[in-house]
MMTF fields as JSON, N, C-alpha, C and O atoms, coordinates in Angstrom:
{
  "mmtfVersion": "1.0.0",
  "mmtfProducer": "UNKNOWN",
  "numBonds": 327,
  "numAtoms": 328,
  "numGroups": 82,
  "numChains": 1,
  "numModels": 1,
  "chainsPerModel": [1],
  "groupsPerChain": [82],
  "chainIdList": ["A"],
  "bondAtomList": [4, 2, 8, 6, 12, 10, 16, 14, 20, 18, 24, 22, 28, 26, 32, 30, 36, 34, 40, 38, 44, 42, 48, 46, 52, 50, 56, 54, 60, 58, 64, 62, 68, 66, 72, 70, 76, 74, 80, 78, 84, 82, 88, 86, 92, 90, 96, 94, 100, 98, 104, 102, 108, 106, 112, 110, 116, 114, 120, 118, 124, 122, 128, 126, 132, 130, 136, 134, 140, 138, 144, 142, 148, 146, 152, 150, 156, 154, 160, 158, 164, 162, 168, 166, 172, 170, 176, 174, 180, 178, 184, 182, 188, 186, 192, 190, 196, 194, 200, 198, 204, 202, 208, 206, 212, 210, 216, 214, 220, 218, 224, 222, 228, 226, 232, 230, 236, 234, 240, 238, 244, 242, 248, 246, 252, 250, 256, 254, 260, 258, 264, 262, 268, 266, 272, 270, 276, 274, 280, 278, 284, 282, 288, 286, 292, 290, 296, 294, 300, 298, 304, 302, 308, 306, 312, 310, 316, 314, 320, 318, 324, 322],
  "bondOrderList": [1, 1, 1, 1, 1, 1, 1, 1, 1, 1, 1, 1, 1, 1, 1, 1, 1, 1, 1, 1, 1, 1, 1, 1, 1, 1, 1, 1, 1, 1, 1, 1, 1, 1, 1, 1, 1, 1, 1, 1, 1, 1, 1, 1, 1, 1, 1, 1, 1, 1, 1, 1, 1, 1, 1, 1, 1, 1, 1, 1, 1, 1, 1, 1, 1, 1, 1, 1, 1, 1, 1, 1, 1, 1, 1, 1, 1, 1, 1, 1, 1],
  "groupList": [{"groupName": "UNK", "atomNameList": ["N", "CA", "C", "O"], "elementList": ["N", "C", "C", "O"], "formalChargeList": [0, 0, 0, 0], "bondAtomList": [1, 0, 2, 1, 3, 2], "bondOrderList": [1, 1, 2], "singleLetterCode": "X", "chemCompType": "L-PEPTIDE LINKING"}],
  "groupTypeList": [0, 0, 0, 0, 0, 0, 0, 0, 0, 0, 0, 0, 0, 0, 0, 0, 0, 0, 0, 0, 0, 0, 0, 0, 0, 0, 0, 0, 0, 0, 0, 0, 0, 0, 0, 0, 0, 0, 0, 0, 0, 0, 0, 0, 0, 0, 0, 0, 0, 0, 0, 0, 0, 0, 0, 0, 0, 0, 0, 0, 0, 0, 0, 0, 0, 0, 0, 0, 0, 0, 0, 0, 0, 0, 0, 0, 0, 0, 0, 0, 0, 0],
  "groupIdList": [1, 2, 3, 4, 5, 6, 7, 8, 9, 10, 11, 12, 13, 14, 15, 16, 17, 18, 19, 20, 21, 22, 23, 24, 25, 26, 27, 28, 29, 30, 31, 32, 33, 34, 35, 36, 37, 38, 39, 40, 41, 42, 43, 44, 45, 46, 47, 48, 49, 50, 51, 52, 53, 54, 55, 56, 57, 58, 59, 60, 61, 62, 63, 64, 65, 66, 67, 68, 69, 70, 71, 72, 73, 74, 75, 76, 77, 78, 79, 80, 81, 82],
  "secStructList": [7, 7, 5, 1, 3, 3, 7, 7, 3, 3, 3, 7, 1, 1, 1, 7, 3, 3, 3, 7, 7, 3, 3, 1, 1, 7, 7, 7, 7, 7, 7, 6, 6, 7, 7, 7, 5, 7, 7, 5, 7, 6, 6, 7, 5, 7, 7, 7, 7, 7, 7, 1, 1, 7, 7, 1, 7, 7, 7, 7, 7, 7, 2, 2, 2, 2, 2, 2, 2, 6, 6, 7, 7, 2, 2, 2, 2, 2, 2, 6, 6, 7],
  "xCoordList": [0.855, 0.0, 0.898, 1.697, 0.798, 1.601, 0.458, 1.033, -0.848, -0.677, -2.512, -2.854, -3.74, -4.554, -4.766, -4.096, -5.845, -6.488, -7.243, -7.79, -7.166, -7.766, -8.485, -7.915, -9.623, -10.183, -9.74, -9.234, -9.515, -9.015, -10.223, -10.421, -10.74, -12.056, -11.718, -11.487, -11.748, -11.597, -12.423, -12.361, -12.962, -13.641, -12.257, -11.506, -11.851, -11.245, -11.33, -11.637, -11.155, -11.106, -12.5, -13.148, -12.66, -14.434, -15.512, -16.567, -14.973, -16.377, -16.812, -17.817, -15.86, -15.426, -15.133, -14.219, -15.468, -15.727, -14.156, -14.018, -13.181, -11.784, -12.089, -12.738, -11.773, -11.496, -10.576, -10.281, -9.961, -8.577, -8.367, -7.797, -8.706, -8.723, -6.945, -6.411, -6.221, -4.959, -4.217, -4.879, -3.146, -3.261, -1.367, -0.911, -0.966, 0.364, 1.592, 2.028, 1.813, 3.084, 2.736, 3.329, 1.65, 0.893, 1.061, 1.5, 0.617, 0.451, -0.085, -0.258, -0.396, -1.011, -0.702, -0.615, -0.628, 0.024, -1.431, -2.101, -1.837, -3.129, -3.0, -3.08, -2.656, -2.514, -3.134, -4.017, -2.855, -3.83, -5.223, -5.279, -6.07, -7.21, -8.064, -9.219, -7.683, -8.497, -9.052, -8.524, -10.763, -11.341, -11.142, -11.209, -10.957, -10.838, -11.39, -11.103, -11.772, -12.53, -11.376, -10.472, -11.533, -10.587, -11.201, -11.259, -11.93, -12.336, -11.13, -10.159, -11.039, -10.082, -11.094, -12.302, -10.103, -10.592, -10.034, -8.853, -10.829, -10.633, -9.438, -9.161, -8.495, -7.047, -6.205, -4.978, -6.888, -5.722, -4.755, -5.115, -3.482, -2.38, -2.161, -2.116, -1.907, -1.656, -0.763, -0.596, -0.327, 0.88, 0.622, 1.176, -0.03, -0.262, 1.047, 1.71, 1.341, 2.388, 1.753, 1.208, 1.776, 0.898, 2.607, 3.589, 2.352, 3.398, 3.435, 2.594, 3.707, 3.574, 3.128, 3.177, 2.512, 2.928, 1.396, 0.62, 1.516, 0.425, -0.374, 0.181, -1.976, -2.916, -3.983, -4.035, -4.805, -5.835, -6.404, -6.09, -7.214, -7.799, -7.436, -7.6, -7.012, -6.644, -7.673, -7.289, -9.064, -9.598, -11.176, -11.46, -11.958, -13.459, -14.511, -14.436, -15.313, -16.12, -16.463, -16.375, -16.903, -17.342, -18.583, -18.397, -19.939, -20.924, -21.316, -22.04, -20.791, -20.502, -20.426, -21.189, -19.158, -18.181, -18.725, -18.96, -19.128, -19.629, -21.319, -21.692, -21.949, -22.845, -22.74, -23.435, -21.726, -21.413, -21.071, -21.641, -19.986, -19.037, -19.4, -18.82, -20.336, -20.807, -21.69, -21.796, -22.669, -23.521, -23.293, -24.125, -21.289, -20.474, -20.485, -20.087, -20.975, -20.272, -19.229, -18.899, -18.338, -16.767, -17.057, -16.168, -18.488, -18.165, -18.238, -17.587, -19.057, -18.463, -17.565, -17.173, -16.482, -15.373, -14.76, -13.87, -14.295, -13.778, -13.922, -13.061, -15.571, -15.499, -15.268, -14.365, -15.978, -15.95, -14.63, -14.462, -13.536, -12.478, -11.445, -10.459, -11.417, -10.333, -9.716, -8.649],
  "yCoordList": [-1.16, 0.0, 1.219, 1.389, 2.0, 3.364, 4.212, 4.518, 4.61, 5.543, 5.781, 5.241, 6.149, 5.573, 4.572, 4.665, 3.636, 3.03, 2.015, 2.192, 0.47, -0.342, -1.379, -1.707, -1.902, -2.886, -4.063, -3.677, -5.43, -6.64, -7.684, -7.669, -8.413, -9.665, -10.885, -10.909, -11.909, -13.385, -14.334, -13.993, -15.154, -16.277, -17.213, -17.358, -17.832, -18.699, -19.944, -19.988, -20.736, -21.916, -22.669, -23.579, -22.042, -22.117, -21.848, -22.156, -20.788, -19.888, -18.661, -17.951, -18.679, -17.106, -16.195, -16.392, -14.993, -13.572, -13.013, -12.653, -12.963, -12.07, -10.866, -10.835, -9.634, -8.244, -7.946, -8.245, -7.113, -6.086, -4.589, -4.508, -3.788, -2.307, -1.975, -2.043, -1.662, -1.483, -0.209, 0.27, 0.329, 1.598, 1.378, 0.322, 2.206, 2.864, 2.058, 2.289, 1.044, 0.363, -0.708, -1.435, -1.011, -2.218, -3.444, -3.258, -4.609, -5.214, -6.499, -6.763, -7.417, -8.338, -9.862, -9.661, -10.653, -12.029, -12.688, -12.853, -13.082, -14.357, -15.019, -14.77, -16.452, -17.725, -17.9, -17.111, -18.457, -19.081, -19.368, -20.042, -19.269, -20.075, -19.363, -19.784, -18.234, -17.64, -17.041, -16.162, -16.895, -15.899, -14.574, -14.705, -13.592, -12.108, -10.643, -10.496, -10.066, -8.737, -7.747, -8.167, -6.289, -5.474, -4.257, -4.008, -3.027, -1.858, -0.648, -0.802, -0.236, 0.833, 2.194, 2.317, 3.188, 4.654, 5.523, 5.548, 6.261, 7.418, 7.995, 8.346, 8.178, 8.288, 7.108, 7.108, 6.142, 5.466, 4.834, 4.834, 4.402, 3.784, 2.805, 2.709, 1.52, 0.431, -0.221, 0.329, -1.398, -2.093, -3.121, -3.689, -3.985, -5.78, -6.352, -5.629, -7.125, -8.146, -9.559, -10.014, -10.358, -11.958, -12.221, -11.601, -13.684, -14.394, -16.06, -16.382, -16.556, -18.047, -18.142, -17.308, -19.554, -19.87, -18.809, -18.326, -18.822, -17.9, -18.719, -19.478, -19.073, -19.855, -18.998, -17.768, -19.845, -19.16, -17.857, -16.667, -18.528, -17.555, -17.443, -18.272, -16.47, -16.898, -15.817, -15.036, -15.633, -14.956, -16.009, -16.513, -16.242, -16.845, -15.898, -15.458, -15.935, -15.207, -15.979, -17.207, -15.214, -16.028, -14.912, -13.769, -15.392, -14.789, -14.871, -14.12, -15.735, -15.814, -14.51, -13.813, -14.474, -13.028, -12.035, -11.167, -11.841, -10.584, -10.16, -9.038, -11.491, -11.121, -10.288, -9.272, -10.566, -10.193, -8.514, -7.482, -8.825, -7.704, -6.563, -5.618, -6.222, -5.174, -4.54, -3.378, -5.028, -4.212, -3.294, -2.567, -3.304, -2.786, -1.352, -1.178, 0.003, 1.008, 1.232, 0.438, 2.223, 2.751, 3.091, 2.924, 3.59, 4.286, 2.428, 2.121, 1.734, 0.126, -0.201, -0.905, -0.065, -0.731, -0.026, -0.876, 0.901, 1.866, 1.298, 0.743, 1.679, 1.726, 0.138, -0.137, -1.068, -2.332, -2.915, -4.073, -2.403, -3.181, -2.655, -3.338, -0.767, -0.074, -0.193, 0.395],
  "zCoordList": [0.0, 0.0, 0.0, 0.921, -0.921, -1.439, -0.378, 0.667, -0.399, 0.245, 0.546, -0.506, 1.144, 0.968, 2.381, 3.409, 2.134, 2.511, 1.72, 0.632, 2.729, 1.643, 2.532, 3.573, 2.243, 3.125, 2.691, 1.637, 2.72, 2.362, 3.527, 4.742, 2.49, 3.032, 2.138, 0.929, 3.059, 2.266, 3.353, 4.534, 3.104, 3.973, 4.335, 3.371, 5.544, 6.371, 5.748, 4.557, 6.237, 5.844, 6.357, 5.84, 7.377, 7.992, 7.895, 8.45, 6.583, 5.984, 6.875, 6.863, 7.523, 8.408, 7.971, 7.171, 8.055, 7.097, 7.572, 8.741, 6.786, 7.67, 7.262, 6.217, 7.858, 7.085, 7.792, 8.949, 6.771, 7.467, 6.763, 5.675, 7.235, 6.912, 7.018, 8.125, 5.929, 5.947, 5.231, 4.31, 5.454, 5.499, 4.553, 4.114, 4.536, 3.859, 4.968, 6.096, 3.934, 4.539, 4.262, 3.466, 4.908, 4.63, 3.378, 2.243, 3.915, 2.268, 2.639, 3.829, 1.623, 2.101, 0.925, -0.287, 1.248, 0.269, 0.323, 1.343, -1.188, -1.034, -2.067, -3.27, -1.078, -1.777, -3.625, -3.961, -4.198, -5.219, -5.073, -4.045, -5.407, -5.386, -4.183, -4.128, -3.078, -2.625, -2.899, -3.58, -2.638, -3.079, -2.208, -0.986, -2.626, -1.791, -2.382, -3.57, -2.069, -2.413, -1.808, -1.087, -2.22, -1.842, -2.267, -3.472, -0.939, -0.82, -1.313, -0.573, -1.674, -2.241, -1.836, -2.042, -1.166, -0.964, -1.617, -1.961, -1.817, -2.756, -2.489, -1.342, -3.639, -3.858, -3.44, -3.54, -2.986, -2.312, -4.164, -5.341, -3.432, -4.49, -3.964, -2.737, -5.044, -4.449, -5.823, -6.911, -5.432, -6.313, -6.415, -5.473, -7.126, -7.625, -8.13, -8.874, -7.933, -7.906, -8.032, -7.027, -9.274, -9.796, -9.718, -10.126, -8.849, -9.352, -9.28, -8.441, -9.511, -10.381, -11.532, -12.435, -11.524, -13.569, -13.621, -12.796, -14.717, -15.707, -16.111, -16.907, -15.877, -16.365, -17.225, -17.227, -17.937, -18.966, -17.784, -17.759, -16.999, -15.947, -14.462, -13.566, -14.43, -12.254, -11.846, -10.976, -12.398, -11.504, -11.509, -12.596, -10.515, -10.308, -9.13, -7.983, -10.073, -8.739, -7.543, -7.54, -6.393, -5.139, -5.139, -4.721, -5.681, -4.896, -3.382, -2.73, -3.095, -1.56, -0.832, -0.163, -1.253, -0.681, -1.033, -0.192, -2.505, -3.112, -1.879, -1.536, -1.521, -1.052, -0.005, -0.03, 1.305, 2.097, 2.024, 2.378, 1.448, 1.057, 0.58, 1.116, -0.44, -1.155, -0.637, -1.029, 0.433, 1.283, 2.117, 2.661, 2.34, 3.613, 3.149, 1.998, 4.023, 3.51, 3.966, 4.847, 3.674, 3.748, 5.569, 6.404, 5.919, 7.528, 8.533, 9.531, 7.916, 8.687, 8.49, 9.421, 7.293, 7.152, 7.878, 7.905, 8.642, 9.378, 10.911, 11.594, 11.301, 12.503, 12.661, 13.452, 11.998, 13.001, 12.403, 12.784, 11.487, 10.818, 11.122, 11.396, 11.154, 11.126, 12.228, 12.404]
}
């Protein structure tokens, strides 16, 4: 994370909701094959880095997550994450 603010959500291995509200310094590693969503705030900068082999597609949706996730506004991701 260059500079900004960013929320980061993936389900556990339990089907447990993680979030992490993360800020300038920050950064975060996710495995292959996780599904994860990622809130971005206005101006924030950030840096993607893919690394291993290169397949047709490395991205799948999780309506799962999307369900959860997209209902959140920016003032919950703050107060119950930040």
């Amino acid at each position: 994370m260059q500079s900004g603010w960013i929320a980061y959500a993936n389900f556990t291995n339990d089907q447990t909701l993680e979030m992490r509200v993360m800020g300038e310094g920050n950064h975060v590693i996710v495995q292959p094959g996780v599904h994860h969503n990622l809130y971005m705030s206005a101006n924030s900068v950030i840096h993607t880095i893919k690394y291993g082999l290169n397949t047709d597609s490395d991205w799948s949706a999780s309506p799962e997550l999307d369900s959860v996730t997209q209902k959140l506004m920016e003032s919950e991701l703050l107060q119950t994450y930040g």
